[in-house]
Legacy VTK file of the C-alpha trace (Angstrom):
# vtk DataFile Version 3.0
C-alpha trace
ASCII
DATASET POLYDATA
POINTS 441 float
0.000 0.000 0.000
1.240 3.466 -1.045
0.801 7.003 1.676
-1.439 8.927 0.462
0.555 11.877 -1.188
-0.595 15.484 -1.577
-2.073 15.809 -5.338
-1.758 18.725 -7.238
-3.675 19.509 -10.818
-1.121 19.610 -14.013
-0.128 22.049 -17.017
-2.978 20.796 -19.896
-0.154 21.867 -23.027
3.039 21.259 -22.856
5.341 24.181 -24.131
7.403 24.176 -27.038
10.639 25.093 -25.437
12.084 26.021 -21.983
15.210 26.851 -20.716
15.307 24.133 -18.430
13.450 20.563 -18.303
13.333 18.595 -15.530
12.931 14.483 -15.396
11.286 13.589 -12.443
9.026 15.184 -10.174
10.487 14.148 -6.774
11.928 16.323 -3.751
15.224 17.016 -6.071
13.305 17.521 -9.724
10.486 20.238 -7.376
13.673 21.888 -5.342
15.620 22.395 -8.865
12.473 23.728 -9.957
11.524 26.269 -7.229
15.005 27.493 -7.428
15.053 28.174 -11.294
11.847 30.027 -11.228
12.956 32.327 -8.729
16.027 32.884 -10.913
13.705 33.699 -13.901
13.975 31.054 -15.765
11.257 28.926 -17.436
10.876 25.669 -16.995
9.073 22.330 -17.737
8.891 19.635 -15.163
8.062 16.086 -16.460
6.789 13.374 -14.017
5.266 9.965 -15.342
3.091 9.248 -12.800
2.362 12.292 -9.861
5.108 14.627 -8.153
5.997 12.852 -5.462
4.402 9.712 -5.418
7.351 7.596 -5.328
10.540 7.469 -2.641
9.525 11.499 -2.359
6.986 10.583 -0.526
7.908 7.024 0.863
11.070 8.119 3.362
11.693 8.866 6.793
10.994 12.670 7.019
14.158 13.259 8.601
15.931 16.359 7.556
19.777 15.906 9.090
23.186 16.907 9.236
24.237 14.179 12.070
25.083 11.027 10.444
26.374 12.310 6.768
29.228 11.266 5.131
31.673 14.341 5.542
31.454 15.222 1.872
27.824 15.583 2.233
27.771 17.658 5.431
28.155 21.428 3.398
24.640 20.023 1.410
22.706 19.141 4.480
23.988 22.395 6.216
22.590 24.526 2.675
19.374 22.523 2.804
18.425 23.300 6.311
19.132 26.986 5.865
16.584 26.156 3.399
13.800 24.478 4.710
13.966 27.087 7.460
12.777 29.529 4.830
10.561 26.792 2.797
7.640 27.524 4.202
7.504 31.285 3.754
9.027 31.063 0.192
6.227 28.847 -1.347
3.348 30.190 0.453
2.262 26.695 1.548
3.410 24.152 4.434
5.978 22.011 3.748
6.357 20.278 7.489
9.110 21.344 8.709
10.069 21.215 12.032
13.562 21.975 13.465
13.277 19.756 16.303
16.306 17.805 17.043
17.789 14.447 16.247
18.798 12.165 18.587
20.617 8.322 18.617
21.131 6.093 20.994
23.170 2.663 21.566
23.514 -0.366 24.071
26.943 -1.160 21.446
30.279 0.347 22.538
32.122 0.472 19.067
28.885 2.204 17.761
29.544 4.619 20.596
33.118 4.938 20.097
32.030 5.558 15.793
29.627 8.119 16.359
32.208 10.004 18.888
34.514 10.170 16.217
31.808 11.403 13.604
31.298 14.016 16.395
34.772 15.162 16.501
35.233 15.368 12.447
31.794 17.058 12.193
33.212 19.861 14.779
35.677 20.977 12.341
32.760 21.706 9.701
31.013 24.193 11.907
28.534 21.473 12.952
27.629 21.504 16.546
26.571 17.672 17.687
26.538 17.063 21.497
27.885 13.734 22.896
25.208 11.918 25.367
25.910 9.909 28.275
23.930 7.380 29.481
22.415 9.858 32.051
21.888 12.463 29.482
20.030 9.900 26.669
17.519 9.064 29.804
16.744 12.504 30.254
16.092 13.449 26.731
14.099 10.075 26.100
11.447 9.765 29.118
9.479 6.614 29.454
12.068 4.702 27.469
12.902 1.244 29.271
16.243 0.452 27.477
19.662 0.684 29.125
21.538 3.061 26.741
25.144 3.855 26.899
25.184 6.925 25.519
24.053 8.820 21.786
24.448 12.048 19.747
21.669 15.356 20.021
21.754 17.448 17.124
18.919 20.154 17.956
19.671 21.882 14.842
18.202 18.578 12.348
14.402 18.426 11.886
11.883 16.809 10.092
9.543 17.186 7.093
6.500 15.521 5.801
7.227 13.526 2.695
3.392 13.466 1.275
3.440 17.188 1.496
6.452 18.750 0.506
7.237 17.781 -2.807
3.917 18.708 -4.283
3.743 22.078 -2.066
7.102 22.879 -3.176
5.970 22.061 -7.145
2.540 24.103 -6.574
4.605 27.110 -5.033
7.619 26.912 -7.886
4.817 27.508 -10.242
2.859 30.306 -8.762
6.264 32.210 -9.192
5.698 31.940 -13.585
6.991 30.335 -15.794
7.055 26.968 -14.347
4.696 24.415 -15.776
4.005 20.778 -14.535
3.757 18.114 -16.529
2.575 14.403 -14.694
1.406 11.066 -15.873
3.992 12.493 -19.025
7.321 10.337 -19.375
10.224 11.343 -20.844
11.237 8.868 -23.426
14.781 10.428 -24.765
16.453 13.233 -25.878
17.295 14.913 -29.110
21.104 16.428 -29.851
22.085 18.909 -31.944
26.148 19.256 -32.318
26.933 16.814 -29.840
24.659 18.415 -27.029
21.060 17.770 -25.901
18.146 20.156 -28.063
15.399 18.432 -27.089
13.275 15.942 -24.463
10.892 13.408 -26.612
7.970 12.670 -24.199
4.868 10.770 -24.752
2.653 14.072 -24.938
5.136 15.777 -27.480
8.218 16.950 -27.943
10.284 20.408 -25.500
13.251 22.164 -26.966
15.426 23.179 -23.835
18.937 24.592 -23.103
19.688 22.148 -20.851
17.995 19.021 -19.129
18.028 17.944 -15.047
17.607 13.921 -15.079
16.134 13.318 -11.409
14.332 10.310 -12.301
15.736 8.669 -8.784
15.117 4.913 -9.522
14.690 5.037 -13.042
17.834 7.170 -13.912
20.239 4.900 -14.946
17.602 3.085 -17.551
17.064 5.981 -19.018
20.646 6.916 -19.227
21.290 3.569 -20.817
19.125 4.443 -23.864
21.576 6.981 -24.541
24.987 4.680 -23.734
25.581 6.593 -20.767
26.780 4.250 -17.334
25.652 5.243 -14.643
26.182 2.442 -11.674
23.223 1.524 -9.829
21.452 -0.342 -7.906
17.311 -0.143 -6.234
16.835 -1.673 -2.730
13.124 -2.057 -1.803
12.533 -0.662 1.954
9.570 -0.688 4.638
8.454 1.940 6.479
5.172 2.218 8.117
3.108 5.008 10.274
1.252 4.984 13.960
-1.764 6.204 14.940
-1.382 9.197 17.066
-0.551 8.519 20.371
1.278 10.017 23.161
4.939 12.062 22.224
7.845 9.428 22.425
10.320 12.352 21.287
8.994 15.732 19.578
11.979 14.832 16.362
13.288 12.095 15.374
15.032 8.974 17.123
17.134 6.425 15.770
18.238 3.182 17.307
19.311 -0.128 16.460
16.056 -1.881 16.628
13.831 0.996 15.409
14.172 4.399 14.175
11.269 7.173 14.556
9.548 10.553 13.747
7.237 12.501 15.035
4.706 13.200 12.419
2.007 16.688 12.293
-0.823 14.325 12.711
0.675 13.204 15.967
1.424 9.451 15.034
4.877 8.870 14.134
7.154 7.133 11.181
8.838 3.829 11.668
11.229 1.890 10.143
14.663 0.048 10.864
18.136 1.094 9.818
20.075 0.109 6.612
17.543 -2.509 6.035
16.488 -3.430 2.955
15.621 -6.158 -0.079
18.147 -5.683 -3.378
16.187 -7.376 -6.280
18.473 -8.692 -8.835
18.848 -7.698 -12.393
21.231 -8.523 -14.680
23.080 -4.489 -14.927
22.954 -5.500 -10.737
25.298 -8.382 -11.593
27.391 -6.419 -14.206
28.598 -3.680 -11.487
28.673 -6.189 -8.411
32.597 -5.095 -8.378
31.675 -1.307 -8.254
29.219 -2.278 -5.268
31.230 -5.077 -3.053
32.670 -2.657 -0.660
29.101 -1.481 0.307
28.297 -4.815 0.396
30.441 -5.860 2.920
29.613 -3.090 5.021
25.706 -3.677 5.041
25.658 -6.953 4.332
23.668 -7.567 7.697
20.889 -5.620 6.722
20.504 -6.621 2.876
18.661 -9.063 1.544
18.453 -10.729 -2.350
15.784 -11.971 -4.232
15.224 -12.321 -7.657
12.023 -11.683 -9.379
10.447 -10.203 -12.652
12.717 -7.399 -13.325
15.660 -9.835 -13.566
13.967 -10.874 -16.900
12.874 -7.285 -17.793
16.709 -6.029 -17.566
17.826 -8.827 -20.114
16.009 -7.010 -22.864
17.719 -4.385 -22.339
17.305 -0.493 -22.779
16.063 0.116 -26.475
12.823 1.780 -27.131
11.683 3.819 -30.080
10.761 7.532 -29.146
7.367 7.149 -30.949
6.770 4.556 -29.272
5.606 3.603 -25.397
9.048 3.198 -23.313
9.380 1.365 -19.799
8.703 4.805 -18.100
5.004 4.779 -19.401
4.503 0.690 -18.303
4.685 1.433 -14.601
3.770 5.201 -14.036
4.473 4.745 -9.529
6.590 1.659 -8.397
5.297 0.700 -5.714
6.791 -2.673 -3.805
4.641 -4.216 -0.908
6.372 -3.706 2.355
7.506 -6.405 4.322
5.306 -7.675 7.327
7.608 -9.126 8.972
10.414 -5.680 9.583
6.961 -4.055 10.313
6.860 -6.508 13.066
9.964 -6.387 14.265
9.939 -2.323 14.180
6.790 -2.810 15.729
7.571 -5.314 18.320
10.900 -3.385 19.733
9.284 -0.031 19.762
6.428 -1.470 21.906
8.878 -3.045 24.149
10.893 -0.137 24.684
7.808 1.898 25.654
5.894 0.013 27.692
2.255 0.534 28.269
2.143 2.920 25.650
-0.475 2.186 22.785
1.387 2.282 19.593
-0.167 0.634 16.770
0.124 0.688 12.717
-2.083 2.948 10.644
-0.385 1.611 7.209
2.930 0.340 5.886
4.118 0.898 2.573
7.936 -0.385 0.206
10.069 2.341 -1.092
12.106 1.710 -3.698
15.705 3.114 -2.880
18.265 4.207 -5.558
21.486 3.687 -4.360
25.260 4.104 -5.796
28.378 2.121 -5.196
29.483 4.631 -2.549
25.950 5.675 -1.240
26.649 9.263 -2.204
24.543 11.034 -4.589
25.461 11.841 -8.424
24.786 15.940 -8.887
26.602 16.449 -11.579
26.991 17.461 -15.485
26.436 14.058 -17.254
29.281 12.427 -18.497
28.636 11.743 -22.256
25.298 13.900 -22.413
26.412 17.762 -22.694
23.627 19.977 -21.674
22.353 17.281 -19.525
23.031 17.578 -15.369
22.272 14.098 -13.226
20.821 14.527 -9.663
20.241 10.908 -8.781
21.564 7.988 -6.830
20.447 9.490 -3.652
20.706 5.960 -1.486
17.825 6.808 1.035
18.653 10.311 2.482
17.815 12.306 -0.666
14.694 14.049 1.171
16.702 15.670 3.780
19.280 17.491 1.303
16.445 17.583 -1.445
16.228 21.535 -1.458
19.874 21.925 -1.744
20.658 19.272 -4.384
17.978 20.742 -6.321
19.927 23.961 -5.721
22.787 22.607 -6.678
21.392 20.925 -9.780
20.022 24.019 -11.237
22.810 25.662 -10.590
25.583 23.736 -13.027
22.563 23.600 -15.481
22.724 27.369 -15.467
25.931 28.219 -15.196
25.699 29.815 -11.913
27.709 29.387 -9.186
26.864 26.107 -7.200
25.571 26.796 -3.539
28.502 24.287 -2.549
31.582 22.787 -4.012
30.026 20.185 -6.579
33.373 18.017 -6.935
32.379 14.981 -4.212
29.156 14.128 -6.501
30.818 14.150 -9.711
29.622 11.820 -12.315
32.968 11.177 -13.271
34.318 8.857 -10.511
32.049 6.049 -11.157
34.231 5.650 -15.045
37.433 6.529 -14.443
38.924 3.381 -12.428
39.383 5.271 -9.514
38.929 3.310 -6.218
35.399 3.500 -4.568
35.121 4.402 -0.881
31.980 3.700 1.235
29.921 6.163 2.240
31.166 7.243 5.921
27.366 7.960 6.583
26.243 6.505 10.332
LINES 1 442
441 0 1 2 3 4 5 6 7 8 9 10 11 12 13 14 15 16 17 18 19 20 21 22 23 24 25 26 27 28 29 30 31 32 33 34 35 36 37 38 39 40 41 42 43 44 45 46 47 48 49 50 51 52 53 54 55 56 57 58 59 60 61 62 63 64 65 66 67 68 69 70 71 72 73 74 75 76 77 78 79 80 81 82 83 84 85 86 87 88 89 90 91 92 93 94 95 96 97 98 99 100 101 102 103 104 105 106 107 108 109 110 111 112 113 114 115 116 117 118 119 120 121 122 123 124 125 126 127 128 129 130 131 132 133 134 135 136 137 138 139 140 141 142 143 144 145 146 147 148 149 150 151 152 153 154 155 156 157 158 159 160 161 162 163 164 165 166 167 168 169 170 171 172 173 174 175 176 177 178 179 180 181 182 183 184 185 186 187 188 189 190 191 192 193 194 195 196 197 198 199 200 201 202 203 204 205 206 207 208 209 210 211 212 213 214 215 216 217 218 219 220 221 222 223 224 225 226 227 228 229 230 231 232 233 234 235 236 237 238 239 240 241 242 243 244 245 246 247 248 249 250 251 252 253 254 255 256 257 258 259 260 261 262 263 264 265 266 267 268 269 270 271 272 273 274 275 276 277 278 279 280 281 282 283 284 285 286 287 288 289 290 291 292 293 294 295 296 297 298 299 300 301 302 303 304 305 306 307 308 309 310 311 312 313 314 315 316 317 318 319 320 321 322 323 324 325 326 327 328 329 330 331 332 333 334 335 336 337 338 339 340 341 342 343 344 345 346 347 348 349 350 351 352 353 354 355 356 357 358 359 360 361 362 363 364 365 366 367 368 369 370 371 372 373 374 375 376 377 378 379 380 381 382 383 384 385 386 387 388 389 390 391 392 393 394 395 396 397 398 399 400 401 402 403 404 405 406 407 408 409 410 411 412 413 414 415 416 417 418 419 420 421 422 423 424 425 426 427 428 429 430 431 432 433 434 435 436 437 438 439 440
């Protein structure tokens, strides 16, 4: 079962030119968006199904700085400036909330990790507090478990995934010149010279300056078309919401056995960490090199199966434009979530509040599109000129969404980027040079 996401009405024609389209209609392809039109610029944002009806809409909430990968702390720092100002800059709620993250761990070397996140975060201007046990107890009343200690970032917050995407699509347009475009895939692009003229989609064709591929799960297919690698790989999560019920913590909370958030309609979002299903396909099998060190670093949490799209990826990625693609075949993936991490979520949250009355209003799958090093591409597309890639977010896309966007726009533009571009470079997935894991938490 899918959340219900926010729906807003599209564009009825499609223009004949813009100086900026946008693939995807997500928290990256809307952000991009709102940015360009307050820049002036007109634009044309394509979804295939509805803005944020897929992973958008699907994640955590969580809008953080604690946790990143150091090369991704400047982002997260830009994006909360921005959601600060989100809601008064679109004229419509968003759901944000800067009200803390904390963890917390029973496990010594997590402890003794997170410490020395702590330490290498201080240098970046990023103010996380160490807990002790005493000081976890006092920030988490009513919790049973016997916590060593944790991190308290009071600067983080949270969002609400069903909302913001569409309210931040709905207020980019209301600026001008933005026009939305859903249940309307992008099947290819045109070149002229060497560099991209056009977008093909199944309403029509867009002339553009220059194209932002956000297409989060479906990226690297459609980069494929075009002989373009881009290394990646979807894991299908489970998340699921509460009734409301009484406050467990007014943020978010992360754990071993369960992570949370606070939600506006007083329940909260749950889920477990790093958890996941990878379903096999053969371009999985092809870059199992690129993604082995990953692998051995979550191989706890991840799971295999193989299934339909195993067969799908063997006929590989060549469509006519005229013709329906794979885009227009399945307009919102939407995996089933799986019953039994709902009951274990379930199950340890319960036990660690006793007595409290905490039961599931829905679950729902995501599907998560992750690289080899679990950082995000943002980036001018190797291969493609005119074309910039804001993809391969690997689950904490929502949180730096506004930024990324930002970001995106900018090196479509020409402007100068709101932070030094050079960690998500498209680049170092085809140049041989060694992958590193993502030093995320």
């Amino acid at each position: 079962m899918s959340p219900p996401v926010d729906r807003i009405p599209s564009d009825e024609r499609l223009p004949e030119a813009a100086d900026v389209v946008i693939i995807g209609g997500g928290i990256i392809g809307v952000s991009a968006a709102l940015h360009l039109a307050r820049q002036g610029r007109s634009v044309a944002l394509l979804e295939k199904g509805h803005v944020g009806a897929e992973q958008s809409s699907r994640n955590w909430g969580w809008c953080r700085v604690q946790g990143r990968d150091p090369q991704e702390i400047p982002l997260a720092q830009a994006s909360l400036r921005l959601w600060g100002d989100m809601n008064e800059v679109i004229g419509a709620e968003a759901g944000f909330r800067r009200t803390g993250i904390i963890r917390a761990t029973r496990d010594p070397a997590q402890m003794a990790e997170w410490e020395g996140w702590a330490d290498e975060a201080q240098g970046m201007q990023q103010h996380t507090r160490v807990l002790s046990a005493a000081e976890v107890k006092e920030l988490l009343p009513g919790n049973a478990e016997a916590f060593i200690g944790g991190l308290h970032t009071p600067t983080d917050g949270r969002a609400e995934p069903a909302m913001a995407a569409p309210a931040i699509a709905a207020g980019a347009r209301r600026m001008g010149n933005v026009s939305i475009h859903q249940d309307c895939a992008a099947r290819g692009l045109e070149t002229t010279g060497g560099r991209v003229s056009a977008v093909v989609t199944e309403k029509g064709r867009i002339r553009a300056d220059a194209v932002i591929l956000s297409g989060g799960a479906w990226s690297s297919l459609f980069l494929k078309r075009h002989g373009v690698k881009l290394p990646a790989a979807v894991v299908n999560a489970t998340a699921f919401r509460t009734v409301p019920g009484p406050e467990i913590t007014e943020g978010n909370l992360a754990t071993k056995a369960y992570c949370v958030r606070r939600r506006l309609d007083g329940g909260y979002t749950v889920a477990l960490s790093g958890v996941g299903t990878l379903e096999l396909t053969p371009d999985n099998l092809l870059n199992a090199r690129a993604f082995w060190p990953m692998y051995l670093k979550r191989r706890e949490n991840l799971r295999f199966r193989v299934g339909g799209r195993f067969l799908q990826g063997m006929k590989g990625a060549s469509w006519a434009m005229d013709a329906p693609s794979p885009f227009e075949a399945e307009r919102v993936r939407d995996p089933a979530p799986d019953p039994a991490l709902v009951e274990r979520a379930l199950s340890a949250l319960r036990a660690a509040y006793p007595g409290q009355r905490i039961e599931v209003a829905e679950a729902w799958g995501g599907a998560i599109d992750s690289t080899p090093d679990a950082v995000p591409v943002i980036s001018p597309c190797e291969g493609l000129p005119g074309v910039v890639l804001a993809t391969g977010f690997s689950g904490h896309g929502f949180g730096i969404g506004p930024a990324a966007g930002t970001l995106a726009a900018n090196l479509a533009t020409g402007e100068a980027p709101i932070v030094d571009p050079a960690p998500f470079r498209h680049a170092r997935f085809l140049s041989g040079e060694p992958i590193r894991p993502s030093r995320s938490l």
